[in-house]
N, CA, C and O atoms as a GROMACS GRO file, in nm:
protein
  416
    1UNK      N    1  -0.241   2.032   0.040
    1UNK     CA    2  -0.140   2.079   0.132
    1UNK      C    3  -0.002   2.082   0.064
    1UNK      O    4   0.081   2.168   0.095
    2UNK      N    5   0.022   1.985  -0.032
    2UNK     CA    6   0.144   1.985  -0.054
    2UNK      C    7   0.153   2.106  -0.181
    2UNK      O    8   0.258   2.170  -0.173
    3UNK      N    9   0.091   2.134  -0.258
    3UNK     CA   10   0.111   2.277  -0.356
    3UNK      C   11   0.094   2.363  -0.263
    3UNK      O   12   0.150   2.466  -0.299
    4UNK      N   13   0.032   2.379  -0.129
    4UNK     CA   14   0.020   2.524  -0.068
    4UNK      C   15   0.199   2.537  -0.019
    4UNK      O   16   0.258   2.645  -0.014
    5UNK      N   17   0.272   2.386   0.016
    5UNK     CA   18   0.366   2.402   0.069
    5UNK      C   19   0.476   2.429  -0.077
    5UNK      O   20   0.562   2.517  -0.086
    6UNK      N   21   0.449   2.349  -0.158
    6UNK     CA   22   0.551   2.386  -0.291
    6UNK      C   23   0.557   2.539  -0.385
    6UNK      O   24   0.654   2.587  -0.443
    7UNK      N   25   0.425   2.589  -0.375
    7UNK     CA   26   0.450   2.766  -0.370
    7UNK      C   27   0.460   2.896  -0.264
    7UNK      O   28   0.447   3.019  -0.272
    8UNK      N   29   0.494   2.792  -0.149
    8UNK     CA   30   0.538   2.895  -0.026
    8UNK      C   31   0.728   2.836  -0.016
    8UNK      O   32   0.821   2.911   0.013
    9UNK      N   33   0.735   2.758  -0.034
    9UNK     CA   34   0.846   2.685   0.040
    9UNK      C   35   0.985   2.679  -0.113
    9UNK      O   36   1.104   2.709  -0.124
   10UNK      N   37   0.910   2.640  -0.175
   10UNK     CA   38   0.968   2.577  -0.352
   10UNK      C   39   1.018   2.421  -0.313
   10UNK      O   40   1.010   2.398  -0.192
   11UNK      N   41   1.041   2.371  -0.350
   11UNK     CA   42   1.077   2.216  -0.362
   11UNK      C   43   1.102   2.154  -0.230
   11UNK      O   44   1.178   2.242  -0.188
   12UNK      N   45   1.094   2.073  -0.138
   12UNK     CA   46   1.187   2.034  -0.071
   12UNK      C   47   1.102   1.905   0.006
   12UNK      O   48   0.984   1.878  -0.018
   13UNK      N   49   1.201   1.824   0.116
   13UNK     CA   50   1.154   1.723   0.112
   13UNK      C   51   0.992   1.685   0.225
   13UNK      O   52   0.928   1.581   0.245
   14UNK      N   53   0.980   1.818   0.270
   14UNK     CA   54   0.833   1.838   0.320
   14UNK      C   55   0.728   1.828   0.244
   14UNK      O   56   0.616   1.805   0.290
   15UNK      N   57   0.759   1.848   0.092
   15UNK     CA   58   0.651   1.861   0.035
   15UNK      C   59   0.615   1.660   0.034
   15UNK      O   60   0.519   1.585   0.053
   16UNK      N   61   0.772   1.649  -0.001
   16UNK     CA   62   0.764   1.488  -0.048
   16UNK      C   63   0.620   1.412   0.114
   16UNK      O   64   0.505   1.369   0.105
   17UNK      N   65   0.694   1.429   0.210
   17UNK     CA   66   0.595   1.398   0.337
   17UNK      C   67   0.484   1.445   0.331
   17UNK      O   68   0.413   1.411   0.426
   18UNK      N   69   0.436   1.516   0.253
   18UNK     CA   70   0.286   1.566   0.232
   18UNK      C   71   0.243   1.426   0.134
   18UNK      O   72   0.177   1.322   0.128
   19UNK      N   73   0.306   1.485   0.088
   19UNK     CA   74   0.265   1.352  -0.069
   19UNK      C   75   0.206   1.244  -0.021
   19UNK      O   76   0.089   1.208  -0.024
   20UNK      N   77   0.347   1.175   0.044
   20UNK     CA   78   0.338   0.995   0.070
   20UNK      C   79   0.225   1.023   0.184
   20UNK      O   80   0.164   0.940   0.117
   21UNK      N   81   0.146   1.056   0.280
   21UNK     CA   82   0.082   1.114   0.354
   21UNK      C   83  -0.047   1.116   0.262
   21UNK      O   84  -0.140   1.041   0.295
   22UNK      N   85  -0.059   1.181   0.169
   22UNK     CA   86  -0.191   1.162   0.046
   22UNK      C   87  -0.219   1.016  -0.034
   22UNK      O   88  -0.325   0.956  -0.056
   23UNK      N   89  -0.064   0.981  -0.073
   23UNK     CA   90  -0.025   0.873  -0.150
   23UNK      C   91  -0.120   0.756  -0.063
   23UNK      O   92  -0.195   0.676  -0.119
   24UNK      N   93  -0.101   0.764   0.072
   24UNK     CA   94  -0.144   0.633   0.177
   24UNK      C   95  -0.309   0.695   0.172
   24UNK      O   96  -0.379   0.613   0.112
   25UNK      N   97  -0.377   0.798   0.209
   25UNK     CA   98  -0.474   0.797   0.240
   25UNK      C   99  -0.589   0.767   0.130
   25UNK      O  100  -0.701   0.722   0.153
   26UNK      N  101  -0.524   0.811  -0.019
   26UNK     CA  102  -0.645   0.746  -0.116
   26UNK      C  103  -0.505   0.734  -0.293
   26UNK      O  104  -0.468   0.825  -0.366
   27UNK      N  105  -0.481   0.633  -0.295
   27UNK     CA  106  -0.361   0.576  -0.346
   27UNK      C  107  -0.394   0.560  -0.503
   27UNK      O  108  -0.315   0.503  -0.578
   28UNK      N  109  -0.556   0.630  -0.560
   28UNK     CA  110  -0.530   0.626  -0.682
   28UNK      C  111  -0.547   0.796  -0.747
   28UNK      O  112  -0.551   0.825  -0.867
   29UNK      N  113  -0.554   0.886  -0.639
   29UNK     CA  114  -0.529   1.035  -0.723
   29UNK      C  115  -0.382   1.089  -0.722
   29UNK      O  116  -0.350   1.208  -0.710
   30UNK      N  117  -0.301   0.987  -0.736
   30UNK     CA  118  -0.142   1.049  -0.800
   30UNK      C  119  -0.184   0.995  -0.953
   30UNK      O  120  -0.211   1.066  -1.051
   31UNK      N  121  -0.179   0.842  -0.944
   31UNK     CA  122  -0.176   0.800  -1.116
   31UNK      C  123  -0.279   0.872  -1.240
   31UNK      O  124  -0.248   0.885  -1.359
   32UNK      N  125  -0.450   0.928  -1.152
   32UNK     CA  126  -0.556   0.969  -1.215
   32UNK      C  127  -0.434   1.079  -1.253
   32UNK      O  128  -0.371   1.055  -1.356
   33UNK      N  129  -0.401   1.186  -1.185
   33UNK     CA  130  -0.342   1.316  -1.185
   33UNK      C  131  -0.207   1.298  -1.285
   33UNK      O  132  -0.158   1.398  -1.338
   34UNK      N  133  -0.161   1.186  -1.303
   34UNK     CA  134  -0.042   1.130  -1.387
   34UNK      C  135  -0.067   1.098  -1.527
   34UNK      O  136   0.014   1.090  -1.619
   35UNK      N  137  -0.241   1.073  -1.528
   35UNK     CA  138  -0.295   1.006  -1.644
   35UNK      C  139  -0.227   0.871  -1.666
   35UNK      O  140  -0.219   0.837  -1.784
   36UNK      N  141  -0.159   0.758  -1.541
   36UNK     CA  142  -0.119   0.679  -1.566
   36UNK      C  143  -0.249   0.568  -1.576
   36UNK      O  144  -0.356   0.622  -1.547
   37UNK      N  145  -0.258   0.438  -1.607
   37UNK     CA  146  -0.317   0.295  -1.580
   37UNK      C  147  -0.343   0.312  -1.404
   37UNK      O  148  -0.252   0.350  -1.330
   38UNK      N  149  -0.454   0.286  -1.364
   38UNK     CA  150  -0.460   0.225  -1.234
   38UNK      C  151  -0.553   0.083  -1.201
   38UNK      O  152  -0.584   0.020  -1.302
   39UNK      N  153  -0.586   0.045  -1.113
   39UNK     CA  154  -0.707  -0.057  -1.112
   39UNK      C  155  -0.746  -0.057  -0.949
   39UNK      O  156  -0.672  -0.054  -0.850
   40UNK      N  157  -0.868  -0.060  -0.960
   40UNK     CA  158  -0.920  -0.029  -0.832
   40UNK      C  159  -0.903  -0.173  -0.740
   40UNK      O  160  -0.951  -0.281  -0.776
   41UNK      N  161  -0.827  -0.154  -0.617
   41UNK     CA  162  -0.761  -0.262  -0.509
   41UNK      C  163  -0.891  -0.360  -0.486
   41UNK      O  164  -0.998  -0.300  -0.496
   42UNK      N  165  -0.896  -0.458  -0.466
   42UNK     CA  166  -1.008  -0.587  -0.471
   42UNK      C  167  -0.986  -0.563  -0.305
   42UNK      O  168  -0.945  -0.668  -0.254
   43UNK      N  169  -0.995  -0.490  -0.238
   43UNK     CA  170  -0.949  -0.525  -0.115
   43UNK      C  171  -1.041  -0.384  -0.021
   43UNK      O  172  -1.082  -0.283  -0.078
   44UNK      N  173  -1.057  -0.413   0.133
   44UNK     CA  174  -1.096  -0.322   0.179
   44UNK      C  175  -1.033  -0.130   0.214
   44UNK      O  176  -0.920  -0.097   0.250
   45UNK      N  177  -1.138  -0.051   0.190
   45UNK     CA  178  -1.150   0.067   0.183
   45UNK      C  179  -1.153   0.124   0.323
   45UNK      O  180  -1.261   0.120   0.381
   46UNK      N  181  -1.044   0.180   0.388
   46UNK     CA  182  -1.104   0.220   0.522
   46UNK      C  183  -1.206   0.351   0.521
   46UNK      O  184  -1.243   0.363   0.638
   47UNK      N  185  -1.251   0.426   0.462
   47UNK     CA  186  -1.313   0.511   0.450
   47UNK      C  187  -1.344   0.553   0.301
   47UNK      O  188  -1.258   0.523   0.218
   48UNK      N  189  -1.472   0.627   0.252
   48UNK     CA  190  -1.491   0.662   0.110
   48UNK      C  191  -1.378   0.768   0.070
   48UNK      O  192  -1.337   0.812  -0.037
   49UNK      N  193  -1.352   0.785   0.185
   49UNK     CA  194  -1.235   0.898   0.127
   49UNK      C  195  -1.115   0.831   0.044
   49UNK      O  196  -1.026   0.896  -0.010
   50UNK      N  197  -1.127   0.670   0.041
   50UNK     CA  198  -1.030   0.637  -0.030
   50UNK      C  199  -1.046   0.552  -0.113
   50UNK      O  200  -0.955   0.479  -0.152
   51UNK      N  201  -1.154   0.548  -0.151
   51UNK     CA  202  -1.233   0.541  -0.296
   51UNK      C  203  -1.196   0.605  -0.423
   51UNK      O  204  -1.175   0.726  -0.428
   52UNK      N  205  -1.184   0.505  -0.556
   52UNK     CA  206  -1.167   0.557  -0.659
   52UNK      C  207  -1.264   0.704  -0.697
   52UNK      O  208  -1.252   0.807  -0.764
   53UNK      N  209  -1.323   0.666  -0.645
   53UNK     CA  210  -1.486   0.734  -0.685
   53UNK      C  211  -1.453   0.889  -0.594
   53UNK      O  212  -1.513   0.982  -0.648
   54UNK      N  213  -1.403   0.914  -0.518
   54UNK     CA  214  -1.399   1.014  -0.427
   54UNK      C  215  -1.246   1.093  -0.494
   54UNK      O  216  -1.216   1.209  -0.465
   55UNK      N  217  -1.172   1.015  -0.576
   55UNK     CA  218  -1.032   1.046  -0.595
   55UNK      C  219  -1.092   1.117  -0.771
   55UNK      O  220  -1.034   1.212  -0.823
   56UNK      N  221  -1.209   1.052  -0.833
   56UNK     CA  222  -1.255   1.122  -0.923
   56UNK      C  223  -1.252   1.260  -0.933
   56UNK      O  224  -1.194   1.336  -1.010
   57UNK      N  225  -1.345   1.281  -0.816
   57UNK     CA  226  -1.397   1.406  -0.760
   57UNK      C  227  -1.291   1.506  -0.737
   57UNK      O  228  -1.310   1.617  -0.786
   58UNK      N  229  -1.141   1.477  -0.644
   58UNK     CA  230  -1.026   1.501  -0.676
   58UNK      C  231  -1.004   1.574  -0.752
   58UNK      O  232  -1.001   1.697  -0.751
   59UNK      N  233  -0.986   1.486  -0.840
   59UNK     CA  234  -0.881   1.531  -0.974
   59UNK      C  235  -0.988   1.629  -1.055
   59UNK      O  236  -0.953   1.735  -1.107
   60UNK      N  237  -1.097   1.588  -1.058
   60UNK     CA  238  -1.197   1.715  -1.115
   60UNK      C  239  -1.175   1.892  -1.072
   60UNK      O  240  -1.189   1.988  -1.147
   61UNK      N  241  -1.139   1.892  -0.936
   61UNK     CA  242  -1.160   1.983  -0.878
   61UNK      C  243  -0.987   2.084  -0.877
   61UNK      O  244  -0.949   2.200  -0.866
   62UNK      N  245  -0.927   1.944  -0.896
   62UNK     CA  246  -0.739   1.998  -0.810
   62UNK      C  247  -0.678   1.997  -0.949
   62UNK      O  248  -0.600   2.091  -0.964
   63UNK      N  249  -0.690   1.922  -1.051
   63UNK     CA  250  -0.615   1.874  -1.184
   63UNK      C  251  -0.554   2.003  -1.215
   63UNK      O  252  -0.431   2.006  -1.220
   64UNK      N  253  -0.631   2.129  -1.240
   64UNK     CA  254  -0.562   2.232  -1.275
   64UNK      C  255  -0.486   2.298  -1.192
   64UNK      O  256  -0.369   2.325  -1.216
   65UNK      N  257  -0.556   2.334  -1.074
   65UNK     CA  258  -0.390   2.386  -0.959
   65UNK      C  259  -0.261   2.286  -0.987
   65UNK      O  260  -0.147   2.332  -0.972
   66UNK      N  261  -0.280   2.156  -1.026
   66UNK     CA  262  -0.106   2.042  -1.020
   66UNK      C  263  -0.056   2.156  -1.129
   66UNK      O  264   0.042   2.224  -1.100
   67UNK      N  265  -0.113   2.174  -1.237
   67UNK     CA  266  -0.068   2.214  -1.401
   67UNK      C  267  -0.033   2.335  -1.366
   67UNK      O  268   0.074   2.381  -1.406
   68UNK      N  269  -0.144   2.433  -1.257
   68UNK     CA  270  -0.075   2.565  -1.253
   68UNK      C  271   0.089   2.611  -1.172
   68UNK      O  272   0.167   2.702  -1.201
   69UNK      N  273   0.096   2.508  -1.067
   69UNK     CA  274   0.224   2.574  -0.998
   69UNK      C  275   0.319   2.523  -1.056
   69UNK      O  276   0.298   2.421  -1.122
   70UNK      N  277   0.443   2.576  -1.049
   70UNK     CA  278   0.507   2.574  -1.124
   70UNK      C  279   0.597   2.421  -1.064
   70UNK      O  280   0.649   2.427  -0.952
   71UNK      N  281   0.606   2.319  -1.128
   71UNK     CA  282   0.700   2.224  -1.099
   71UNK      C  283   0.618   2.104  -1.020
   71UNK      O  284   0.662   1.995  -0.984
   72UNK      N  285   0.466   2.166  -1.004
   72UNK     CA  286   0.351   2.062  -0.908
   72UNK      C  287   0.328   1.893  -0.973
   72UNK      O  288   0.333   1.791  -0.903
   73UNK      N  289   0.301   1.898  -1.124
   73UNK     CA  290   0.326   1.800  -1.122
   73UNK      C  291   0.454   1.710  -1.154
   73UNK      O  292   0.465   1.589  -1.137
   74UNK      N  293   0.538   1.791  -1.201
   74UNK     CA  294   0.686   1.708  -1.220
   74UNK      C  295   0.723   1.647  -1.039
   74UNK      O  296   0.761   1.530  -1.041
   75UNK      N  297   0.719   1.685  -0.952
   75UNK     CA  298   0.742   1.688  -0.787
   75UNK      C  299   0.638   1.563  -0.777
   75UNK      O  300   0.688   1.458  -0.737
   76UNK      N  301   0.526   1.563  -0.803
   76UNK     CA  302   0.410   1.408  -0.808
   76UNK      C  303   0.482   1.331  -0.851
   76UNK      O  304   0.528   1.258  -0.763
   77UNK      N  305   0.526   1.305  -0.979
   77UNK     CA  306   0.583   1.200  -1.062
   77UNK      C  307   0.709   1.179  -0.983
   77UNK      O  308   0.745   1.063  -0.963
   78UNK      N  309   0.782   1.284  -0.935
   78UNK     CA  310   0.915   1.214  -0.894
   78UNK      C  311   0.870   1.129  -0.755
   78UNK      O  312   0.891   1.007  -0.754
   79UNK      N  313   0.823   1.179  -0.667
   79UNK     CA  314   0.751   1.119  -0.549
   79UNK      C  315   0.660   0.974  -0.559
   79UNK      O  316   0.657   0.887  -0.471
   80UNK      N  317   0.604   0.971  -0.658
   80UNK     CA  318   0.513   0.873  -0.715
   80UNK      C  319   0.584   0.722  -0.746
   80UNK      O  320   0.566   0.601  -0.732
   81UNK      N  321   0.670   0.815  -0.795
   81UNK     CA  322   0.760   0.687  -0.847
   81UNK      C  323   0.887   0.630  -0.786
   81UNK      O  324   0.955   0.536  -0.826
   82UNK      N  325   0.902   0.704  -0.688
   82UNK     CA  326   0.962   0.658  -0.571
   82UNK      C  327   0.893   0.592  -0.489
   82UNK      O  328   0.953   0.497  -0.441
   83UNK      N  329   0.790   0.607  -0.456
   83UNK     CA  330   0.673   0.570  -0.348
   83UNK      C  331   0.705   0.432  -0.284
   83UNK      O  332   0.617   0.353  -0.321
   84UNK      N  333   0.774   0.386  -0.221
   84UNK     CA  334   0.726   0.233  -0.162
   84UNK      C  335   0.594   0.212  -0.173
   84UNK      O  336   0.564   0.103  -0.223
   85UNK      N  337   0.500   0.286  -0.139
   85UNK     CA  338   0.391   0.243  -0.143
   85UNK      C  339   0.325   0.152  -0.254
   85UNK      O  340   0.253   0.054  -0.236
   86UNK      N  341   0.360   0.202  -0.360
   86UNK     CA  342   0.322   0.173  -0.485
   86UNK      C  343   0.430   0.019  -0.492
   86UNK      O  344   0.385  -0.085  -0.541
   87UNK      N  345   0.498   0.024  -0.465
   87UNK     CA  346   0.536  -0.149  -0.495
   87UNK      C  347   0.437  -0.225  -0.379
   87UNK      O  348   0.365  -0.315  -0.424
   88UNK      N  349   0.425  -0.186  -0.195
   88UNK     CA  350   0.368  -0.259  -0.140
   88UNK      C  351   0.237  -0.268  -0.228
   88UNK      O  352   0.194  -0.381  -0.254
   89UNK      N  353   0.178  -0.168  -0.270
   89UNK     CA  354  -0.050  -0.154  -0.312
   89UNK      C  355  -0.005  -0.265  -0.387
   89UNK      O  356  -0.080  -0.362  -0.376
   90UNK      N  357   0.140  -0.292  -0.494
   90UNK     CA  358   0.130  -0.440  -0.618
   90UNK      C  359   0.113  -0.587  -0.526
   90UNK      O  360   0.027  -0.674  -0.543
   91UNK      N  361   0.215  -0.585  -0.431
   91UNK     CA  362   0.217  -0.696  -0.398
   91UNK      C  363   0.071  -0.681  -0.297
   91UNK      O  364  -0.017  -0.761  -0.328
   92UNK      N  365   0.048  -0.611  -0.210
   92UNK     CA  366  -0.112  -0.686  -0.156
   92UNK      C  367  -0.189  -0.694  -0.299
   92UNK      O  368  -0.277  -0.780  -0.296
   93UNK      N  369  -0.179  -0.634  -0.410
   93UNK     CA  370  -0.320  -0.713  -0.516
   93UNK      C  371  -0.288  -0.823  -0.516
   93UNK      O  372  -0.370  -0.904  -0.473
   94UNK      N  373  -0.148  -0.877  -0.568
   94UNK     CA  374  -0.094  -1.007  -0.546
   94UNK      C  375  -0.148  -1.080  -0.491
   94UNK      O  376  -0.227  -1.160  -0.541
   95UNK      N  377  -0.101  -1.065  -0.312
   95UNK     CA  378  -0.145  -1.168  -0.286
   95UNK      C  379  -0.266  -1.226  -0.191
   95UNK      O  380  -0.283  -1.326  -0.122
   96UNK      N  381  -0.356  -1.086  -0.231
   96UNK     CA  382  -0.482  -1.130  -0.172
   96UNK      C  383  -0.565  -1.169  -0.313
   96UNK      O  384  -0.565  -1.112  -0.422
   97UNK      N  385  -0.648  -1.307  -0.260
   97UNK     CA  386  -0.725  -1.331  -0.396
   97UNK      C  387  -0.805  -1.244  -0.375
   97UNK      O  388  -0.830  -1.192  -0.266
   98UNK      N  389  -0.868  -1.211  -0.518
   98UNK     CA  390  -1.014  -1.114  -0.513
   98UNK      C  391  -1.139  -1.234  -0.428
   98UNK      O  392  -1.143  -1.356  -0.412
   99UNK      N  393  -1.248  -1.092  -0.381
   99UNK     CA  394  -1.338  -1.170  -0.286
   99UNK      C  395  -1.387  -1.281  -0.429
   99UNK      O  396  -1.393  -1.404  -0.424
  100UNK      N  397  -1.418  -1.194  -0.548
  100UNK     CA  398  -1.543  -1.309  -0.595
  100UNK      C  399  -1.475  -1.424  -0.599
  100UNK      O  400  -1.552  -1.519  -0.612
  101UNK      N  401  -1.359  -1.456  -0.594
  101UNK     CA  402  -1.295  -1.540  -0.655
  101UNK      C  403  -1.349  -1.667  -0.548
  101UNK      O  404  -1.397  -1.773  -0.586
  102UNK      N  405  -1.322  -1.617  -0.368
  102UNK     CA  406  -1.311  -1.642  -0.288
  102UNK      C  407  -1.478  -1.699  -0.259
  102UNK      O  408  -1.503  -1.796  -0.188
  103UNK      N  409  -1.544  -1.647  -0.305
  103UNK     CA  410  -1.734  -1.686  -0.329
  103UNK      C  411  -1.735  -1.789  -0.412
  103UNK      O  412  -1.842  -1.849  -0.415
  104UNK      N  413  -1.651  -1.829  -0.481
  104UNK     CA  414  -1.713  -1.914  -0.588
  104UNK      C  415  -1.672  -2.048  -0.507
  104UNK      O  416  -1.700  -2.158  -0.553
   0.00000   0.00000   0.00000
């Protein structure tokens, strides 16, 4: 949604509300799409849709539309890295222990 809106519209802060809107629903196909480090959350998944494994599939399919429009992925990275989100996803790894930990 948000490239259909960034080559109809060109930049603006709707696209950003698309984003954070994606960013929340499966929180590791910005970094896959960034080629940044991620690590999959020790914590519950509300749906497979927000699965590393489903965000694979993602980036398999979308990786080249980010590269084709013009400015798609520079607009990720700026959004990305703004993200509140991305400081809250640090602190819940923080401060939930992992389950196995919690088994032993």
């Amino acid at each position: 949604m948000a490239l259909a809106k960034l080559r109809a519209l060109g930049p603006s802060a709707d696209i950003g509300e698309t984003l954070l809107i994606g960013f929340a629903a499966n929180r590791y196909v910005a970094p896959m799409l960034l080629g940044e480090t991620w690590e999959r959350l020790d914590a519950f998944h509300g749906t497979n849709m927000a699965e590393p494994e489903w965000a694979h599939d993602v980036i398999a399919a979308q990786a080249n539309l980010w590269q084709a429009v013009p400015r798609g992925a520079e607009l990720l990275q700026f959004w990305w890295a703004r993200s509140a989100l991305v400081s809250e996803w640090s602190a819940l790894r923080n401060r939930w222990p992992s389950c196995a930990s919690q088994q032993q």
